[in-house]
Biopython code that builds the backbone (N, CA, C, O; Angstrom):
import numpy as np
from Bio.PDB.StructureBuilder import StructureBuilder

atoms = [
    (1, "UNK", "N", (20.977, 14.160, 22.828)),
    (1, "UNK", "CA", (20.832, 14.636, 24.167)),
    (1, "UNK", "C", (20.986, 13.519, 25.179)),
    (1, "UNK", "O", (20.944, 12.350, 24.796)),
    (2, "UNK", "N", (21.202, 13.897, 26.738)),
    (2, "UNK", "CA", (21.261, 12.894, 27.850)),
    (2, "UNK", "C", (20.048, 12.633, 27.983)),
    (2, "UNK", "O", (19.135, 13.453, 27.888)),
    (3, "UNK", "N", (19.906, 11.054, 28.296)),
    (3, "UNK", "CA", (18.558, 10.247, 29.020)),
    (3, "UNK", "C", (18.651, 10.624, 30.537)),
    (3, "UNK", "O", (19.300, 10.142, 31.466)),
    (4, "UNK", "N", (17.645, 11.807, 30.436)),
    (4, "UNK", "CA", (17.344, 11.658, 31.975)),
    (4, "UNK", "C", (16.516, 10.532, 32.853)),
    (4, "UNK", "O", (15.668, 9.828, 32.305)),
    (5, "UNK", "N", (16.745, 10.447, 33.884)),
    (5, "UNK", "CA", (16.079, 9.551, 35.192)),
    (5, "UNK", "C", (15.079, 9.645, 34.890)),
    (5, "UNK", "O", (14.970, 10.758, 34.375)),
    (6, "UNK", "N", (13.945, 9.014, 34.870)),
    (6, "UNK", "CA", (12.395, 8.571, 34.856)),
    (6, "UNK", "C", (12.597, 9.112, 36.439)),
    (6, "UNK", "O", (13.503, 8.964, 37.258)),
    (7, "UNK", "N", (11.308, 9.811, 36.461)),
    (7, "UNK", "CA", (10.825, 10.564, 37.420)),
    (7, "UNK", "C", (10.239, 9.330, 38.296)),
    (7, "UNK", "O", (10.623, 9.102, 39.443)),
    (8, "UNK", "N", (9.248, 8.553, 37.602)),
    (8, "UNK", "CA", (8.295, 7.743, 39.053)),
    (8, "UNK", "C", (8.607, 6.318, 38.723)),
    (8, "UNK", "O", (7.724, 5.469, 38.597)),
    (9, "UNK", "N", (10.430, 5.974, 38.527)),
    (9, "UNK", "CA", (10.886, 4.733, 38.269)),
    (9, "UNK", "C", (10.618, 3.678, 39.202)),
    (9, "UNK", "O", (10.876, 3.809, 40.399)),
    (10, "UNK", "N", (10.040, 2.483, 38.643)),
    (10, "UNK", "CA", (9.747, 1.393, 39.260)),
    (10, "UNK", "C", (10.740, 0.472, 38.835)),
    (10, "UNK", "O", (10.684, 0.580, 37.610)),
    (11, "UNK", "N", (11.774, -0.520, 39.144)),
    (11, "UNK", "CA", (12.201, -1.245, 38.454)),
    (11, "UNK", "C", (11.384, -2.886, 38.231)),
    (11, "UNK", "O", (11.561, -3.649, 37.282)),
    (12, "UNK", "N", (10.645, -3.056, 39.204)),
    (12, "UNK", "CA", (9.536, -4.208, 38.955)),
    (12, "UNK", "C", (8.798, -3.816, 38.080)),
    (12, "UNK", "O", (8.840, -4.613, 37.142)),
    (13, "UNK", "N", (8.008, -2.836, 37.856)),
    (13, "UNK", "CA", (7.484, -2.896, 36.602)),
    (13, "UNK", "C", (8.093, -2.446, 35.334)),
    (13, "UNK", "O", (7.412, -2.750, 34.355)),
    (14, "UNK", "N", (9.119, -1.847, 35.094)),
    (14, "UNK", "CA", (10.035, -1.790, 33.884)),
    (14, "UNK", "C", (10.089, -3.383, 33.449)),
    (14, "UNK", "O", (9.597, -3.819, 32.409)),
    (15, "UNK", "N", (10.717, -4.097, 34.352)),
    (15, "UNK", "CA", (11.225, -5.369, 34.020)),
    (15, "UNK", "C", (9.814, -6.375, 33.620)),
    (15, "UNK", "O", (10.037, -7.257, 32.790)),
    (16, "UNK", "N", (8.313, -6.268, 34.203)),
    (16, "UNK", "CA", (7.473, -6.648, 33.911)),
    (16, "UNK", "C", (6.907, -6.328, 32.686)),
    (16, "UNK", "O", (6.286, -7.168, 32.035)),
    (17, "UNK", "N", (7.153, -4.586, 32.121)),
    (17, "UNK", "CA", (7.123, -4.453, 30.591)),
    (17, "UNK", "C", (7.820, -5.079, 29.666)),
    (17, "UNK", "O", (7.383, -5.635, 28.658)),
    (18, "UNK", "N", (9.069, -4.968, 30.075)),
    (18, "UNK", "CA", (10.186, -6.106, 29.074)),
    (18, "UNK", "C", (9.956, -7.074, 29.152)),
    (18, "UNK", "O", (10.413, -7.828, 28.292)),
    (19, "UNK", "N", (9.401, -7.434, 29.860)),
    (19, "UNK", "CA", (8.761, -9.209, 29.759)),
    (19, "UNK", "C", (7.628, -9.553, 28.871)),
    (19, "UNK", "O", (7.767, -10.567, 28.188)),
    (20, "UNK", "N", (6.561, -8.896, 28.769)),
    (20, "UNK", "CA", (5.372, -8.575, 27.860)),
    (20, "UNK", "C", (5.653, -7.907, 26.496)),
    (20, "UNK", "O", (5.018, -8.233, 25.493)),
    (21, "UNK", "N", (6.937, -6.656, 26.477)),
    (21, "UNK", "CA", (6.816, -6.718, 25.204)),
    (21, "UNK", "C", (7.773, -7.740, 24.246)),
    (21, "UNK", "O", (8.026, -7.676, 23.043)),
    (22, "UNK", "N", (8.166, -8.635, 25.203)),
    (22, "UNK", "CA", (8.647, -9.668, 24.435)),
    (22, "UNK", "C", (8.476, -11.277, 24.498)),
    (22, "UNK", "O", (9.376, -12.107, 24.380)),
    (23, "UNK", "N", (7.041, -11.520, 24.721)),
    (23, "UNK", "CA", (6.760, -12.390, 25.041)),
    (23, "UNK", "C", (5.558, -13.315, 24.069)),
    (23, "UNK", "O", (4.353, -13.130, 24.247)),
    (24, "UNK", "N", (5.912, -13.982, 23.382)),
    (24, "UNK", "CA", (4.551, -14.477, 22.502)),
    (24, "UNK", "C", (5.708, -14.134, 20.784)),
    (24, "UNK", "O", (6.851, -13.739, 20.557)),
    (25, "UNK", "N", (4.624, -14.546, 20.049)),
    (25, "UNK", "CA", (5.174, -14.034, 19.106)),
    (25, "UNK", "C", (5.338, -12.774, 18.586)),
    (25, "UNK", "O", (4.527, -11.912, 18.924)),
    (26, "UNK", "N", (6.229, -12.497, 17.827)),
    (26, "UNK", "CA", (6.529, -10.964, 17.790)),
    (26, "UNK", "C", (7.029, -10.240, 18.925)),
    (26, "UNK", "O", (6.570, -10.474, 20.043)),
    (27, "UNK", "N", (7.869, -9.438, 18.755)),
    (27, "UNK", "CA", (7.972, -8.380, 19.921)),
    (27, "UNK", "C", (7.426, -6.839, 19.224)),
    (27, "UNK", "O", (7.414, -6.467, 18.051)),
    (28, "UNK", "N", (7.055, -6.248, 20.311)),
    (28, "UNK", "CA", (6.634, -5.068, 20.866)),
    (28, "UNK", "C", (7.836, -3.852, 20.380)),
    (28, "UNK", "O", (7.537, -2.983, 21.199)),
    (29, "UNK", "N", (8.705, -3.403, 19.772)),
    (29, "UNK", "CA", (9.844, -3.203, 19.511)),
    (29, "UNK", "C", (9.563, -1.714, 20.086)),
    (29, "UNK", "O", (10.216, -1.218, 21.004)),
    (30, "UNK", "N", (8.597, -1.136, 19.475)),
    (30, "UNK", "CA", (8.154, 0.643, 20.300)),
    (30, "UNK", "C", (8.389, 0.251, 21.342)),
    (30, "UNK", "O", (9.516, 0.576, 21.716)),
    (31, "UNK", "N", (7.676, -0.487, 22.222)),
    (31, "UNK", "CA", (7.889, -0.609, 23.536)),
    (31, "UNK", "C", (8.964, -0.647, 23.995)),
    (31, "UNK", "O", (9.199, 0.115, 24.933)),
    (32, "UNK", "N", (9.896, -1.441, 23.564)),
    (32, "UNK", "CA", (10.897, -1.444, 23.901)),
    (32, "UNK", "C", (11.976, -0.504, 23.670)),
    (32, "UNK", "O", (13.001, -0.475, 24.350)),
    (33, "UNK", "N", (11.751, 0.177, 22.804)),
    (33, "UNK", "CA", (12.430, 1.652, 22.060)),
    (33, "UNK", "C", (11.959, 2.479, 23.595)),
    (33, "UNK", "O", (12.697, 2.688, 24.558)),
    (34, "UNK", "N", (10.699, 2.798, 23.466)),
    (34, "UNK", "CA", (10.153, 3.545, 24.376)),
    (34, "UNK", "C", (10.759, 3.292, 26.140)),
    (34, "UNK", "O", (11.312, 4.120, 26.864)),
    (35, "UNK", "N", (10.443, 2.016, 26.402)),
    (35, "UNK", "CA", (11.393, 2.018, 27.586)),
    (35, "UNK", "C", (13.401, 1.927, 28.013)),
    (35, "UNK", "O", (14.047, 1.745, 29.045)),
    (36, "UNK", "N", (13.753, 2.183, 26.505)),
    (36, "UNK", "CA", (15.516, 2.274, 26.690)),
    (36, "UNK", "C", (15.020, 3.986, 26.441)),
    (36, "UNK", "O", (15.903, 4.652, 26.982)),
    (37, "UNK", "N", (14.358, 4.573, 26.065)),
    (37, "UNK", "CA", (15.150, 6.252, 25.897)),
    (37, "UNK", "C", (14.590, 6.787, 27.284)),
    (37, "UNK", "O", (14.965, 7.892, 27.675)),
    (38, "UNK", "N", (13.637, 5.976, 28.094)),
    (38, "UNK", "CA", (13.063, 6.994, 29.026)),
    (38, "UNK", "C", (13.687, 6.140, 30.255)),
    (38, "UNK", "O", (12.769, 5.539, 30.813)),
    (39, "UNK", "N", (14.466, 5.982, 30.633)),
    (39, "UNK", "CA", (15.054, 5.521, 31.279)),
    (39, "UNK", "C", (16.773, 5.621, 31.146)),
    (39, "UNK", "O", (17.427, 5.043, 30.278)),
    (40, "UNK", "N", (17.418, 6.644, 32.404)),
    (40, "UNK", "CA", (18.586, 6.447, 32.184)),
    (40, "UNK", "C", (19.453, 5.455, 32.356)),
    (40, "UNK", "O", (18.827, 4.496, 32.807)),
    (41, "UNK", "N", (21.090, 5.090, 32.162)),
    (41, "UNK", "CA", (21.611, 4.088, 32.214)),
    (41, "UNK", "C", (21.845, 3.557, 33.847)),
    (41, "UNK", "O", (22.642, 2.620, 33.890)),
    (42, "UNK", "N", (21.495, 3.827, 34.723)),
    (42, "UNK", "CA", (21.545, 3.375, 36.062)),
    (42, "UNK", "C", (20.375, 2.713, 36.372)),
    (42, "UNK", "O", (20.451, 1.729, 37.108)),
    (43, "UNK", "N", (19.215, 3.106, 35.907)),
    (43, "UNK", "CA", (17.742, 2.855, 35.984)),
    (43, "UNK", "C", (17.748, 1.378, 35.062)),
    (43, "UNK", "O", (17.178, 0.328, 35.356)),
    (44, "UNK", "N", (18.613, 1.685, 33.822)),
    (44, "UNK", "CA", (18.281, 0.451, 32.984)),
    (44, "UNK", "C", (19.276, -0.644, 33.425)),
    (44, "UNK", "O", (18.964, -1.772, 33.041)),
    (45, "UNK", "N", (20.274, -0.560, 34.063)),
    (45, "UNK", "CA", (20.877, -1.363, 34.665)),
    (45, "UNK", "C", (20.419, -2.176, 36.307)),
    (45, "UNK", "O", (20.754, -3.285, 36.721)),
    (46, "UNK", "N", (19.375, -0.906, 37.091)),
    (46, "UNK", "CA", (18.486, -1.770, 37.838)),
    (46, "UNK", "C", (17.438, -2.466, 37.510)),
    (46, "UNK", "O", (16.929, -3.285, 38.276)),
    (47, "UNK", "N", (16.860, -2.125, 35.934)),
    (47, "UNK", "CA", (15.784, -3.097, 35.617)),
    (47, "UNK", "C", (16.231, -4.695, 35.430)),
    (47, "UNK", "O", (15.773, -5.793, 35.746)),
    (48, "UNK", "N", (17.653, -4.059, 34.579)),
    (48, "UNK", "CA", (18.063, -5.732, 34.199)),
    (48, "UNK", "C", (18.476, -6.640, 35.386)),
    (48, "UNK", "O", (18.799, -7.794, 35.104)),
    (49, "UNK", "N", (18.502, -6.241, 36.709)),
    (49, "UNK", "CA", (18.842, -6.757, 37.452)),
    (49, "UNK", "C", (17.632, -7.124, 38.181)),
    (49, "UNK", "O", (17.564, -8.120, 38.901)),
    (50, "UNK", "N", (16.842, -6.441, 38.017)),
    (50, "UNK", "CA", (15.265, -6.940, 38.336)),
    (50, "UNK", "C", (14.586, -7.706, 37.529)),
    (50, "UNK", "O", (13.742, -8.481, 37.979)),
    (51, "UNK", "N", (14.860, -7.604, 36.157)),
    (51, "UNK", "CA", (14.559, -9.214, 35.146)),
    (51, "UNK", "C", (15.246, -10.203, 35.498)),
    (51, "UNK", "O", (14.640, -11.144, 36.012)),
    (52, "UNK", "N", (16.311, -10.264, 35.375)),
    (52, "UNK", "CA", (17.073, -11.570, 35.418)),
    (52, "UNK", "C", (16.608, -12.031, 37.506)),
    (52, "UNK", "O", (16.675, -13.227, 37.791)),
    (53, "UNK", "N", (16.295, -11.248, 38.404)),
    (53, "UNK", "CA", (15.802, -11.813, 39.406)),
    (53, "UNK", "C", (14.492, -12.869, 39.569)),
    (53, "UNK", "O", (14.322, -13.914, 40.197)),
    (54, "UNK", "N", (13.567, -11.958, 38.577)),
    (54, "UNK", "CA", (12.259, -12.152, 38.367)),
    (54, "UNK", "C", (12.210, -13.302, 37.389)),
    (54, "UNK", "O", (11.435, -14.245, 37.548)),
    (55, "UNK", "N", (13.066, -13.207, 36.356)),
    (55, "UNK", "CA", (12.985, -14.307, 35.367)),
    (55, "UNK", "C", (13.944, -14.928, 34.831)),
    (55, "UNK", "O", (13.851, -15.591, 33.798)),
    (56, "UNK", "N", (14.901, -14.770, 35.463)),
    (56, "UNK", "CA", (16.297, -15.408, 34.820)),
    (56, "UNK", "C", (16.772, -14.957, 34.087)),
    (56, "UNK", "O", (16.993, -13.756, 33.929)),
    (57, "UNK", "N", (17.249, -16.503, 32.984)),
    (57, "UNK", "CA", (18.160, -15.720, 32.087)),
    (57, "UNK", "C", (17.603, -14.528, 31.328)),
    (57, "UNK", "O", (16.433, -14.194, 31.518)),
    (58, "UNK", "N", (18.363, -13.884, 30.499)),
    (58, "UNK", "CA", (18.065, -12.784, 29.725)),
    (58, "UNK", "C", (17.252, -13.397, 28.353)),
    (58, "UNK", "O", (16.198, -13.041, 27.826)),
    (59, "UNK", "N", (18.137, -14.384, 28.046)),
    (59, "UNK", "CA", (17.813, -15.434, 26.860)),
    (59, "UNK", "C", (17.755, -16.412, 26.760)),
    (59, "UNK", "O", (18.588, -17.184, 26.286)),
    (60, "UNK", "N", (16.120, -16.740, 27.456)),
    (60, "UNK", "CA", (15.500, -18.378, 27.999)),
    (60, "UNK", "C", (16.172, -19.150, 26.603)),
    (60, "UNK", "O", (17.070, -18.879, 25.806)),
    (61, "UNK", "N", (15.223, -20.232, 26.790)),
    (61, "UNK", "CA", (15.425, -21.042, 25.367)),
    (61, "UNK", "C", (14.098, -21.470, 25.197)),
    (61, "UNK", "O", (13.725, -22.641, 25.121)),
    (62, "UNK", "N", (13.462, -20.537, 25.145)),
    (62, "UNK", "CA", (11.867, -20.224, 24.186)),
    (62, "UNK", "C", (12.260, -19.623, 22.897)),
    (62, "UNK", "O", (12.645, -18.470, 22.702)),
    (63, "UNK", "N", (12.061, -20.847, 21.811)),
    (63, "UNK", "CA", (12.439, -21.110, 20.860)),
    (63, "UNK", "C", (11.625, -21.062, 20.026)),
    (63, "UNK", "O", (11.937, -21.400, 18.884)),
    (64, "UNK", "N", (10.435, -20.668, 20.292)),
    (64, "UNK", "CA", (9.319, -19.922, 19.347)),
    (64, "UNK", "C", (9.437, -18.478, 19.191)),
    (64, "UNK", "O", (8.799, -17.714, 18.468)),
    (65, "UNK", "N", (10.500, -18.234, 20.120)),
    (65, "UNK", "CA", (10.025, -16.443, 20.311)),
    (65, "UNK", "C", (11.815, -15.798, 19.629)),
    (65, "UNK", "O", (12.085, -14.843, 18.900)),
    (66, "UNK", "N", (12.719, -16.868, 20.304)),
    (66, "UNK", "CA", (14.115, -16.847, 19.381)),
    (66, "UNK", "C", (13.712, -17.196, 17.239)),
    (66, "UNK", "O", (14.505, -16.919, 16.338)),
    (67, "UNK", "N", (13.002, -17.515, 17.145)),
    (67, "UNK", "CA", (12.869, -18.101, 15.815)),
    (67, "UNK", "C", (12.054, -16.950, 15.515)),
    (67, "UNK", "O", (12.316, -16.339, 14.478)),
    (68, "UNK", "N", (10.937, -16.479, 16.382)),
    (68, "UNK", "CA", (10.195, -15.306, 15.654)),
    (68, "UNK", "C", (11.279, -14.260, 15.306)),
    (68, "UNK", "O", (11.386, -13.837, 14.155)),
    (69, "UNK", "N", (12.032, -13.872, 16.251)),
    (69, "UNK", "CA", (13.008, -12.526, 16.131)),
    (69, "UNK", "C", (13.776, -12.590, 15.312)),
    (69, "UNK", "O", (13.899, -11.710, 14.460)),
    (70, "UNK", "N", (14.624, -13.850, 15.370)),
    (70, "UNK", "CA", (15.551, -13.914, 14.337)),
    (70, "UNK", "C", (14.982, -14.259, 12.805)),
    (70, "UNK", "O", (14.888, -13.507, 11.835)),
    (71, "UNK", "N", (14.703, -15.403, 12.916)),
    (71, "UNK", "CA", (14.327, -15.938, 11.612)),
    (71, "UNK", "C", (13.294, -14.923, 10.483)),
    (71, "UNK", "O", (13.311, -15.045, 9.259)),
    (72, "UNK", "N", (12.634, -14.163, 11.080)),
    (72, "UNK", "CA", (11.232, -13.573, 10.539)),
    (72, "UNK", "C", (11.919, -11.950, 10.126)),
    (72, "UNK", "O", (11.530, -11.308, 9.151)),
    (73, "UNK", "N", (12.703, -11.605, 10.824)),
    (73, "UNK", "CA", (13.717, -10.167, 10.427)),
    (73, "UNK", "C", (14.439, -10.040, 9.108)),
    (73, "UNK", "O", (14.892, -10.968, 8.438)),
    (74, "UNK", "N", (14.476, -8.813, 8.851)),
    (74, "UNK", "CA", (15.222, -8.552, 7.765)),
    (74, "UNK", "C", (16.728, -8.220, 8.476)),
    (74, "UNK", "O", (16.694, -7.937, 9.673)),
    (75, "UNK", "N", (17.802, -8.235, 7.924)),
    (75, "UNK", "CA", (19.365, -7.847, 8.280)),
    (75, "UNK", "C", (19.004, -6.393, 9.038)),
    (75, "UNK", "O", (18.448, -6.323, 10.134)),
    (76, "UNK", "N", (19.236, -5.777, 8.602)),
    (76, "UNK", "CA", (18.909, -4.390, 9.278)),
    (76, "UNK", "C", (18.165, -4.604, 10.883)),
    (76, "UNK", "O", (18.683, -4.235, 11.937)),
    (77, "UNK", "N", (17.295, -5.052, 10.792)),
    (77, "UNK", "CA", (16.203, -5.382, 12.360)),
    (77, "UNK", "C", (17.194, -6.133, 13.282)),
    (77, "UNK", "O", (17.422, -5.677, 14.403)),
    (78, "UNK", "N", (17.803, -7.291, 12.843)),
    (78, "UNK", "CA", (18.743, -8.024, 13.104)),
    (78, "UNK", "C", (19.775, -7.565, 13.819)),
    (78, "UNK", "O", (19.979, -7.770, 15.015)),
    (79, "UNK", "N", (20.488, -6.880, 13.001)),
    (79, "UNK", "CA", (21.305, -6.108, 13.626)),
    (79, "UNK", "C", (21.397, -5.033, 14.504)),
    (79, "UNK", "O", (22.365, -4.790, 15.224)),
    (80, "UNK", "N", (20.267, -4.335, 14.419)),
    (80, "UNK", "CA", (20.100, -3.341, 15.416)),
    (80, "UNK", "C", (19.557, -4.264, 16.538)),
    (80, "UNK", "O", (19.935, -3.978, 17.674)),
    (81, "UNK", "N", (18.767, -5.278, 16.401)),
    (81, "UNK", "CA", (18.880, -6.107, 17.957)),
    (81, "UNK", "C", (19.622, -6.681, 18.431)),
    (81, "UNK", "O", (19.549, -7.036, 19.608)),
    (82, "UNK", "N", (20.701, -6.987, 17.544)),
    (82, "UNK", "CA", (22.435, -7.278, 18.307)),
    (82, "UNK", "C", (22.960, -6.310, 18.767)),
    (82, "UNK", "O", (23.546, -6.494, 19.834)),
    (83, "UNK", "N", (22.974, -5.014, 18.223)),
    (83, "UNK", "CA", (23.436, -4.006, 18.806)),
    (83, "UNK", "C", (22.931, -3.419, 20.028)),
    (83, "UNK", "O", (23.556, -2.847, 20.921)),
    (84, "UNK", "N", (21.715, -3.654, 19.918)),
    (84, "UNK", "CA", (21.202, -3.007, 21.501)),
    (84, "UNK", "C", (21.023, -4.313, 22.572)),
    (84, "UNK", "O", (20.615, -4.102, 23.714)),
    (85, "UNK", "N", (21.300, -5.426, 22.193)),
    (85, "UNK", "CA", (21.194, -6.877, 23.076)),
    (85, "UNK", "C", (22.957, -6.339, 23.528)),
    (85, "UNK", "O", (23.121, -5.777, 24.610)),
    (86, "UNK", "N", (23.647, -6.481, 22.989)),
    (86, "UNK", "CA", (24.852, -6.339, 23.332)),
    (86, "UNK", "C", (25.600, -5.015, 24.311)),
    (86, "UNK", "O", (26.588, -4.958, 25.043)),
    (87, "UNK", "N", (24.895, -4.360, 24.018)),
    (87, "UNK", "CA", (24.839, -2.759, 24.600)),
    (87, "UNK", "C", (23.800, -2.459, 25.980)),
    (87, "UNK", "O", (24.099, -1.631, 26.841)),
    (88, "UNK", "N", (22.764, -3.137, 26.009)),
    (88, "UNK", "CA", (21.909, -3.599, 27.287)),
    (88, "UNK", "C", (22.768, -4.849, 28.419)),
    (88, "UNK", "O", (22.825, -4.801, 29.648)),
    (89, "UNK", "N", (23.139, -5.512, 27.832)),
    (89, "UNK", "CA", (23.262, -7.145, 28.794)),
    (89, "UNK", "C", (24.729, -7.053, 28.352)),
    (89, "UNK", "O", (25.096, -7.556, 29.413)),
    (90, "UNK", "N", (25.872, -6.848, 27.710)),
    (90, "UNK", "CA", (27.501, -6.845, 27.753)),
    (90, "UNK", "C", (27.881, -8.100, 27.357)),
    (90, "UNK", "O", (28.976, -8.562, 27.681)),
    (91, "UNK", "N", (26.982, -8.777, 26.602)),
    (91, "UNK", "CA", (27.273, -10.168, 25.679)),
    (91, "UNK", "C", (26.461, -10.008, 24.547)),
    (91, "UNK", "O", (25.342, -9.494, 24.561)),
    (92, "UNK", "N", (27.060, -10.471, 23.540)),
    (92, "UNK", "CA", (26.853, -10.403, 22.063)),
    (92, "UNK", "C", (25.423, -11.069, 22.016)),
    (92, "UNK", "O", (25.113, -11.799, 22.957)),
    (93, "UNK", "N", (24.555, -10.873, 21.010)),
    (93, "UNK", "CA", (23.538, -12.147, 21.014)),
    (93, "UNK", "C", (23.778, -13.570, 20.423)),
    (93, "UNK", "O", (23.250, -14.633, 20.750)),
    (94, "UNK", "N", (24.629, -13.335, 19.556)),
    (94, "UNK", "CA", (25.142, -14.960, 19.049)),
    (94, "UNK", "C", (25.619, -15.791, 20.801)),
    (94, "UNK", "O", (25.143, -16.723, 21.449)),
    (95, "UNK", "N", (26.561, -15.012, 20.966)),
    (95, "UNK", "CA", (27.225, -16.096, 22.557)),
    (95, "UNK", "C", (25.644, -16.075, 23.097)),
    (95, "UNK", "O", (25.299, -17.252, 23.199)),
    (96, "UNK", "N", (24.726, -15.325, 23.420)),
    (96, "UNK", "CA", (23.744, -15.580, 24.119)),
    (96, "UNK", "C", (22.820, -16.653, 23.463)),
    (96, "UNK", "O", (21.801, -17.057, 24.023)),
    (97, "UNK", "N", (23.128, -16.972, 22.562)),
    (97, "UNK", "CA", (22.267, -17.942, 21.667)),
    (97, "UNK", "C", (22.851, -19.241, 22.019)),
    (97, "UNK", "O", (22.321, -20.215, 22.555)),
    (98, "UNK", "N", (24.006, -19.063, 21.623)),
    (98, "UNK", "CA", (25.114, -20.356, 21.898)),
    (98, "UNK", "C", (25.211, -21.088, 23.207)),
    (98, "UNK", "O", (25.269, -22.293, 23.452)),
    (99, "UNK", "N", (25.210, -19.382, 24.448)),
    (99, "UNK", "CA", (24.886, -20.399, 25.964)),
    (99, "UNK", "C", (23.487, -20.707, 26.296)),
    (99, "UNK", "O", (23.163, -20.867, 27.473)),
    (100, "UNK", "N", (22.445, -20.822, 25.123)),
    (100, "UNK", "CA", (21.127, -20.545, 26.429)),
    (100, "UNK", "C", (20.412, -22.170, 25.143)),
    (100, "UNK", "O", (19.539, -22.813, 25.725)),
    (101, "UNK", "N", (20.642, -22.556, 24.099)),
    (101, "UNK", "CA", (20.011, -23.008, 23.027)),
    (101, "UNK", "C", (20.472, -24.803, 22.852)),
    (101, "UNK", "O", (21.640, -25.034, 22.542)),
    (102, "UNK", "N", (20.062, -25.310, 22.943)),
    (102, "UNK", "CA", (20.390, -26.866, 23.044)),
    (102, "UNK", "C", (20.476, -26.844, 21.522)),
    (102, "UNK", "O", (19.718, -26.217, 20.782)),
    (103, "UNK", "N", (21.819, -27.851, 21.039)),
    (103, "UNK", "CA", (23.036, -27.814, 20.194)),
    (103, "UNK", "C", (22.049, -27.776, 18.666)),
    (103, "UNK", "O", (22.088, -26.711, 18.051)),
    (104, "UNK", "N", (21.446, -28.575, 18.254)),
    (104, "UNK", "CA", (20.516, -28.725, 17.317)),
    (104, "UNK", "C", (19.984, -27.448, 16.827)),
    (104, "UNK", "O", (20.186, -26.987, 15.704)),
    (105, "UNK", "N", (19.359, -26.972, 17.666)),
    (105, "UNK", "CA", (18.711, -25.571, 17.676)),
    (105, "UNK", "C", (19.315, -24.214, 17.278)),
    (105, "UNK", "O", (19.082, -23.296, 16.492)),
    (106, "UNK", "N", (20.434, -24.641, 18.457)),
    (106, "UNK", "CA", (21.345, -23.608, 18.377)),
    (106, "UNK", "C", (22.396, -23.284, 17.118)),
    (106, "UNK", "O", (23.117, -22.302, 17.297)),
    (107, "UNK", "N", (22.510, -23.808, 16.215)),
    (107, "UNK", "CA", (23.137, -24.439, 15.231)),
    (107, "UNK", "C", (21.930, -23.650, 14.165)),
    (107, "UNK", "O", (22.309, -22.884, 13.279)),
    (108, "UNK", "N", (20.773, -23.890, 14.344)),
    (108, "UNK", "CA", (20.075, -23.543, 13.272)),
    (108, "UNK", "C", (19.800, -22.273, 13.134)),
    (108, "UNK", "O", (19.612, -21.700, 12.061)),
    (109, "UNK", "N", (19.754, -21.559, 14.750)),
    (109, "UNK", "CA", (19.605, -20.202, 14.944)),
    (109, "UNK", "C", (20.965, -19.221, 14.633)),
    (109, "UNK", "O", (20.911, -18.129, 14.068)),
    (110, "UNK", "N", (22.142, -19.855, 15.121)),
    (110, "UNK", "CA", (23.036, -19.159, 15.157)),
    (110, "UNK", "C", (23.564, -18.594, 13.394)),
    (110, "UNK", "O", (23.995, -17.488, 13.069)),
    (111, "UNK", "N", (23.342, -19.720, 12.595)),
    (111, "UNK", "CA", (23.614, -19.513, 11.173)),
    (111, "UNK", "C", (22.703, -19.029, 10.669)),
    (111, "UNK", "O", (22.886, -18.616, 9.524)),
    (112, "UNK", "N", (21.401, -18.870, 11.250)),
    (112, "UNK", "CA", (20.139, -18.030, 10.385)),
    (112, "UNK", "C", (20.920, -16.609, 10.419)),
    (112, "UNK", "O", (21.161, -15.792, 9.530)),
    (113, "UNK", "N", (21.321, -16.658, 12.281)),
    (113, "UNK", "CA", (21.768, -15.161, 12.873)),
    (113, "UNK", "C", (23.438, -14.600, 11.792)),
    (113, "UNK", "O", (23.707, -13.405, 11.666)),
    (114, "UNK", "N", (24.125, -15.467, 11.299)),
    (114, "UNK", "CA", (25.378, -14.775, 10.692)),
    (114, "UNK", "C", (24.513, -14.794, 9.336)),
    (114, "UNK", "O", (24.794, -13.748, 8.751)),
    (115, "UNK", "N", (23.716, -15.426, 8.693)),
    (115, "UNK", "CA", (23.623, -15.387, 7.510)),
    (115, "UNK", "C", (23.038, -13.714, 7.089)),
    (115, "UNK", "O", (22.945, -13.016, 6.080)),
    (116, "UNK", "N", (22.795, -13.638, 8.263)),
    (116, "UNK", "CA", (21.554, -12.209, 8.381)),
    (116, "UNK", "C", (22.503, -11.012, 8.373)),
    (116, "UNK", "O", (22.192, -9.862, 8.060)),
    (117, "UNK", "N", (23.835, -11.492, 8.802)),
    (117, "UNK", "CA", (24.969, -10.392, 9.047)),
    (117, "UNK", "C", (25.643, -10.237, 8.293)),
    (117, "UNK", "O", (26.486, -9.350, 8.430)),
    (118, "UNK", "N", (25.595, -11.082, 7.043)),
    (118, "UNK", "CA", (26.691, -11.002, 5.893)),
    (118, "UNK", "C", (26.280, -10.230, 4.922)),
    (118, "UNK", "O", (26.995, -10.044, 3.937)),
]
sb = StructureBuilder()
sb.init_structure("model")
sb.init_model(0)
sb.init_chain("A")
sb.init_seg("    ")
for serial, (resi, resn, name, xyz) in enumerate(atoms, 1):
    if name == "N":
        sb.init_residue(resn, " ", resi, " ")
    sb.init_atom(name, np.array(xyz, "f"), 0.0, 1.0, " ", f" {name:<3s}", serial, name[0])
structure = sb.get_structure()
């Protein structure tokens, strides 16, 4: 079925949920399930524009919280968060790894991230 419009849409606080349920170790993943179906694609395209105001990039280089997601996932989890990172924001998560991750790091994450895809 179509995602209808959230009736009493805020985009400051959408973008303040996506911030919390992904913040610390672990993410919140219901939450985040929960705020892509109740929200249509115009709504979720003003949130992301209200995160990245509020907090920048999409994909700091908090590297406790990149290592929780990736590293700690099974392939399957993995991939469905490339798929909806890529489908939310219109860049892959590897390139988002690659532009946001100082070289060392990025290197360690990015091959955790294909090893997870093979």
């Amino acid at each position: 079925g179509t995602i209808k419009p959230k009736e009493d849409f805020k985009a400051e606080w959408a973008a303040e949920r996506f911030k919390k349920s992904m913040r610390g170790i672990g993410t919140d993943e219901k939450m985040i399930i929960k705020m892509l179906v109740t929200h249509d694609s115009l709504q979720r395209e003003e949130i992301e524009r209200k995160y990245k105001a509020m907090y920048g990039e999409l994909v700091g280089s908090d590297a406790q919280t990149l290592t929780e997601i990736l590293c700690c996932r099974d392939a399957e989890s993995i991939n469905s968060l490339s798929w909806w990172y890529e489908n939310n924001f219109g860049l892959s998560l590897e390139d988002a790894i690659d532009l946001n991750l100082s070289s060392d790091f990025r290197r360690l994450i990015s091959e955790t991230h294909r090893k997870s895809l093979a």
